[in-house]
N, C-alpha and C positions, 0 to 999 in steps of 0.2 A: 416108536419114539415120538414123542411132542415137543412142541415147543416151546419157548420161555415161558409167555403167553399162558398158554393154557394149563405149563405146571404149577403159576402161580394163580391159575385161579382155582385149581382142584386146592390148593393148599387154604385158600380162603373160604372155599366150599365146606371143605371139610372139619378143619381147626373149630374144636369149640370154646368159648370162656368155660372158665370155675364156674359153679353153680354160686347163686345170690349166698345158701345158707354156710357156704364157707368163707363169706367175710369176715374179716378181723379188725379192733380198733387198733389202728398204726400210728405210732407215733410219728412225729410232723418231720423229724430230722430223718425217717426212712420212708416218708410218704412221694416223695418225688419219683415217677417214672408208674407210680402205682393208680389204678382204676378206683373211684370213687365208686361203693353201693349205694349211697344215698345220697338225696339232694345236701346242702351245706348252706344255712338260709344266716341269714343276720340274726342277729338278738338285739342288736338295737338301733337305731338309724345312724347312717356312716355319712358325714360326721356327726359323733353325739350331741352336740353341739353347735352352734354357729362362731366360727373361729375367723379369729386374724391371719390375713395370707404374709399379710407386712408384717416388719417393725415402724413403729409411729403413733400414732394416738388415732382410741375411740372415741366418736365424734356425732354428733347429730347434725345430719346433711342441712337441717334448715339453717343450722348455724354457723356455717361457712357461705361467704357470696364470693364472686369473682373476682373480686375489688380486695380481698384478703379479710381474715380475722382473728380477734385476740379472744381465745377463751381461756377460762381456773381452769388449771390440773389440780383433779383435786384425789389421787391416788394413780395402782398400778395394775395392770393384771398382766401374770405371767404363766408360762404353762404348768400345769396343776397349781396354782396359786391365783384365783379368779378374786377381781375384784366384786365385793360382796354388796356395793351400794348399788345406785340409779342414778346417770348421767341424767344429771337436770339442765336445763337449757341454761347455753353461755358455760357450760363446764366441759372436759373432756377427763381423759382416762390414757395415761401412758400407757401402751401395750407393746407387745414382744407376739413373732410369730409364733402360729399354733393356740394362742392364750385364748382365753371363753372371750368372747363379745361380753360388756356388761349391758345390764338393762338400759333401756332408754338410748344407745347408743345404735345409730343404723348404717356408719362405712366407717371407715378408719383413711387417715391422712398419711400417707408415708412418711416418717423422718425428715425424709431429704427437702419435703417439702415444706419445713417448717424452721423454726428458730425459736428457741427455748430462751426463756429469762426469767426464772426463778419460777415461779410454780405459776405463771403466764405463757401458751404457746401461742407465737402467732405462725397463722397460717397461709400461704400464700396466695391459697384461692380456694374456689368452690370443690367438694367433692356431692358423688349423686348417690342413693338413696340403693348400698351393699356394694361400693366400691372396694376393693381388697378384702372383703369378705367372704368368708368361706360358710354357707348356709346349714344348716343341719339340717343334715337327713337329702343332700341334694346328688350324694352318690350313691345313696339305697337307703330303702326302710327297712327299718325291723321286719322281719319274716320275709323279705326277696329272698330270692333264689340264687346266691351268689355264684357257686359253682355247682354244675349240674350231675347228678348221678350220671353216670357212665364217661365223665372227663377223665382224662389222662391227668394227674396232678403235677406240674410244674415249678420251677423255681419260683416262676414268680406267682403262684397260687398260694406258697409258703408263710408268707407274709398276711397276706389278705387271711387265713385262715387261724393263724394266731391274732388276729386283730378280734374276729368276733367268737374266740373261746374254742376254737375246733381242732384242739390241741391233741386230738387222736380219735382221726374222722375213718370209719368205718369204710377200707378196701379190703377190694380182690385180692387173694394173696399173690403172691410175687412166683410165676414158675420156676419146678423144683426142676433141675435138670443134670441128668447122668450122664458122663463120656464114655467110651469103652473104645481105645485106640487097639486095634487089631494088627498082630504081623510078629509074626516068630524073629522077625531082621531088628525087631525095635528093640532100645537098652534104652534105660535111663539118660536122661540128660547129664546128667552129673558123672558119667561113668565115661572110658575111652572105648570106643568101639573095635573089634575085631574085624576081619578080613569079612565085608557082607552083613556087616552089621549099620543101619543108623540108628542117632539121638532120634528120641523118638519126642518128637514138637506139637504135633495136631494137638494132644489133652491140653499143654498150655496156652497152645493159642487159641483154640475153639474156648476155654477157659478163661481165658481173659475177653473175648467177644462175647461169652455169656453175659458176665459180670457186668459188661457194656452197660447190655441192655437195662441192668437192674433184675434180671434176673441170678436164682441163686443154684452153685453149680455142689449140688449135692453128692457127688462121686463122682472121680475122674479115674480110671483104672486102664495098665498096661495088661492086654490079653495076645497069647501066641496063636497060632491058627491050628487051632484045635478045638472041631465042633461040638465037644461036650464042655469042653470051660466055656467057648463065646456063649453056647447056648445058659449055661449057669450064668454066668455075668449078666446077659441079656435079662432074664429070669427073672434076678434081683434089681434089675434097674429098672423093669416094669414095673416093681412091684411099690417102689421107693419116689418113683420120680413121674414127672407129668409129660415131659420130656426127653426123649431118651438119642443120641447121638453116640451110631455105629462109626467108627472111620476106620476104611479098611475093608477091603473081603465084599464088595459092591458087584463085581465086575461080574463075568463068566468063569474065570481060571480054577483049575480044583483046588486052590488053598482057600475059596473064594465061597467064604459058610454062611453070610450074613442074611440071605434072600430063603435058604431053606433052615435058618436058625428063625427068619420072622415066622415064615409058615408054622412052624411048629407050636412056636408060641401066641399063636391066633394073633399074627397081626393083619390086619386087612391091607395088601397093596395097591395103593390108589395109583402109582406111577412107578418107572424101575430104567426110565432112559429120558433123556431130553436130550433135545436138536442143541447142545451147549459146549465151544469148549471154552476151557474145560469146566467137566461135570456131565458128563455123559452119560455113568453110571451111577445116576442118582436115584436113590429108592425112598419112597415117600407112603406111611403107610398108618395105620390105625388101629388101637384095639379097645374096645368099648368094656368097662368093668362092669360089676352087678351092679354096684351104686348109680350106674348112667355116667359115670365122667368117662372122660375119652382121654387114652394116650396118646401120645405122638411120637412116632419112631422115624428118624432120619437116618438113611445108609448114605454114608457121604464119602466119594472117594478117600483111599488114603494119599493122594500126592497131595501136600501141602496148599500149593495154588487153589489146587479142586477144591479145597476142603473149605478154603478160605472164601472163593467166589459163591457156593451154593448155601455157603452161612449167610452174607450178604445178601443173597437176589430171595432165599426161600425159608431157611430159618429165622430169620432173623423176621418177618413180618411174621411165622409162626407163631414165636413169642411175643409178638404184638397182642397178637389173636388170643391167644393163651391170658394176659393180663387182663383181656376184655375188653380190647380198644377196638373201633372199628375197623374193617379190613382198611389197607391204604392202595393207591394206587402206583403203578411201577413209577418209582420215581426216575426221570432222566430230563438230563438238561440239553441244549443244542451247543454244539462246539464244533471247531475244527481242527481237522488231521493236522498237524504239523509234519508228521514223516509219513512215504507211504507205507500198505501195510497189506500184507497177503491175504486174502479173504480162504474161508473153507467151506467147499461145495456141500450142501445140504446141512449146514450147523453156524448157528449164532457163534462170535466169540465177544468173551466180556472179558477184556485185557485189564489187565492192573496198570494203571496209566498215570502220569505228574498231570495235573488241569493247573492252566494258570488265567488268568482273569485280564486280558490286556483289552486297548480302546477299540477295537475292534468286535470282542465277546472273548467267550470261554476256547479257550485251546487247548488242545489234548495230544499228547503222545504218550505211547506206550513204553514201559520204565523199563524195555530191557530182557522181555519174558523171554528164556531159554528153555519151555516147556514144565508141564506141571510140577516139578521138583524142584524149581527153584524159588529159593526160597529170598534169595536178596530181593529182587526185586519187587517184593510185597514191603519193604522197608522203605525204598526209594518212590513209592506209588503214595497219592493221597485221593484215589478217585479209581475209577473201572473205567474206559472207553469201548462200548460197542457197536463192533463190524457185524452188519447183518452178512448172511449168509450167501456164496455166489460162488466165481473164477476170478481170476486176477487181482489186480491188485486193486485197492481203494488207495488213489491218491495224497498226496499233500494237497491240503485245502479243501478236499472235499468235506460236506458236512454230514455228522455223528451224532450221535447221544453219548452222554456221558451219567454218570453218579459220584458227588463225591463222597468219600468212607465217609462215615457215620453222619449221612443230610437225616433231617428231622432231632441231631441231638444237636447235644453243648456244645462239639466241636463242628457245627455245619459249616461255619465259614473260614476256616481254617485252610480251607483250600484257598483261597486269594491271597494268601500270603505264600505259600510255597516258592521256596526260590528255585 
């Protein structure tokens, strides 16, 4: 059995990206969360132009003093509508923000600082020599390197990349990833269970934690415990997917096929316990094709809790890994217990926990957990709090690490709102 620690660094050791020759040109509305293959340079200097930051008139700085002055307006330039002449001394140029600089024109006068009387502005004092101007070419030149091969692509890379034409810029493709929820007890969701039967939850939730990530969930399947269907399903999800997530059948118990269904199917097991609850019997493992790409198989408890906590601390930087982004480090923040809280002799616990944000720091309690099957309080959690490993209890107030769900996305700060 290892520890958090060291199973997440076998999972960084081992995860490899897609090979470069399977990038694809992506379109910009499905390039977010995706790895750039190649660098992404300008094509022209940003801004193309020298532009007005104001509204107000373009102006030649020698022709303003401190003392005020009156110059001809002798036209207008407005964005895509540039004035086509040359500011000759004693003239200016009404302009709107964003509009081209005209020639001979070197700062612009704000509005506010002026007073118009027929096509005479006066102005009420000096400006200097690219005052509210925006210079061309002063936020890149043509051919920089705006964003770099191997970036993670962001919302806000989106913009900047339709700016200079890169309207379907060559990524790693997005992991393809299969579920296979295990357990003879499981019935559809949609259905009433029998005496010993549950809804069976894991494929939509581990399903909807795929999708999170931006990755895509190519097959989700209920399977009974029975080792020639898992090992069939397994089979086909090796064979389909980059990613594959067993839930179910982890442990020791004899309905428990999942460890000698990997054997079978040449998967290599890098890990099969961690010092964690829950997720204790977690199985983390690999199988190299002829091509050189490498799978990745996850045996992830079936209790719900389990299933959700080892997505969060171990798959979920897989599929990091997997898109081609650099390993990350454990992410956790510093907080305190609000309630105490029973520790467990020789195992980490990463509780599902409310974190609220008050003047003091981060505070954390745990949301209620009544052991790996419960399933409410993963609803009422917006964050994990972890009790290192001991006897007794860990105090109110003493201080923890925490994670809130989904740090590093769109909803990071979502937690400081939690009521």
């Amino acid at each position: 059995m290892i520890d958090v620690d060291r199973a997440l660094a076998i999972v960084h050791e081992t995860v490899t990206p897609p090979p470069i020759g399977a990038a694809v040109a992506t379109p910009l509305r499905e390039a977010v969360g995706r790895v750039l293959a190649e660098d992404v340079r300008a094509d022209t200097d940003l801004p193309p132009f020298a532009r007005s930051t104001m509204d107000g008139f373009a102006v030649r700085s020698s022709d303003t003093q401190p003392g005020g002055a009156r110059l001809r307006v002798v036209g207008e330039s407005a964005a895509g509508r540039p004035f086509d002449g040359v500011v000759e001394p004693g003239r200016a140029v009404a302009i709107f923000t964003g509009a081209v600089l005209p020639a001979g024109a070197d700062a612009v006068i704000q509005v506010e600082r002026t007073t118009r009387d027929g096509d005479v502005v006066v102005c009420d004092g000096a400006v200097r020599v690219g005052q509210n101007v925006s210079r061309q070419g002063e936020d890149a030149r043509a051919g920089d390197v705006l964003v770099a091969r191997g970036s993670r692509l962001t919302t806000g890379h989106v913009g900047l990349l339709a700016t200079v034409g890169a309207i379907a810029p060559l990524c790693l493709p997005a992991p393809r990833v299969a579920i296979l929820a295990t357990g003879t007890e499981l019935v559809d969701a949609a259905s009433t269970p029998r005496v010993g039967q549950v809804r069976e939850s894991n494929g939509a939730a581990l399903s909807a934690l795929v999708e999170r990530t931006g990755a895509r969930v190519v097959s989700c399947r209920r399977l009974p415990d029975d080792r020639d269907v898992i090992r069939a399903g397994a089979a086909e999800a090796l064979a389909t997917a980059d990613v594959v997530l067993l839930s179910g059948g982890s442990s020791v118990g004899d309905y428990d096929f999942t460890p000698e269904v990997l054997a079978d199917l040449g998967v290599v097991t890098h890990f099969d316990r961690i010092a964690l609850k829950p997720g204790k019997p977690t199985i983390f493992g690999t199988r190299d094709d002829a091509n050189g790409d490498r799978r990745v198989v996850f045996g992830v408890p079936g209790n719900p809790i389990s299933a959700f906590t080892v997505f969060h601390l171990f798959v979920k930087p897989a599929l990091a890994l997997r898109f081609g982004c650099a390993p990350a480090v454990r992410a956790r923040l510093p907080a305190r217990l609000d309630a105490a809280v029973k520790r467990v002799a020789e195992r980490e616990q990463a509780l599902p926990a409310v974190l609220t944000l008050r003047e003091d720091g981060l505070h954390a309690r745990h949301s209620g957990w009544h052991g790996s099957g419960d399933v409410t309080c993963v609803a009422r959690a917006n964050g994990f709090v972890f009790i290192p490993a001991g006897t007794g209890e860990l105090g109110a107030g003493e201080r923890v690490f925490a994670l809130p769900l989904d740090a590093g996305g769109p909803d990071v700060f979502e937690f400081l709102f939690h009521a």
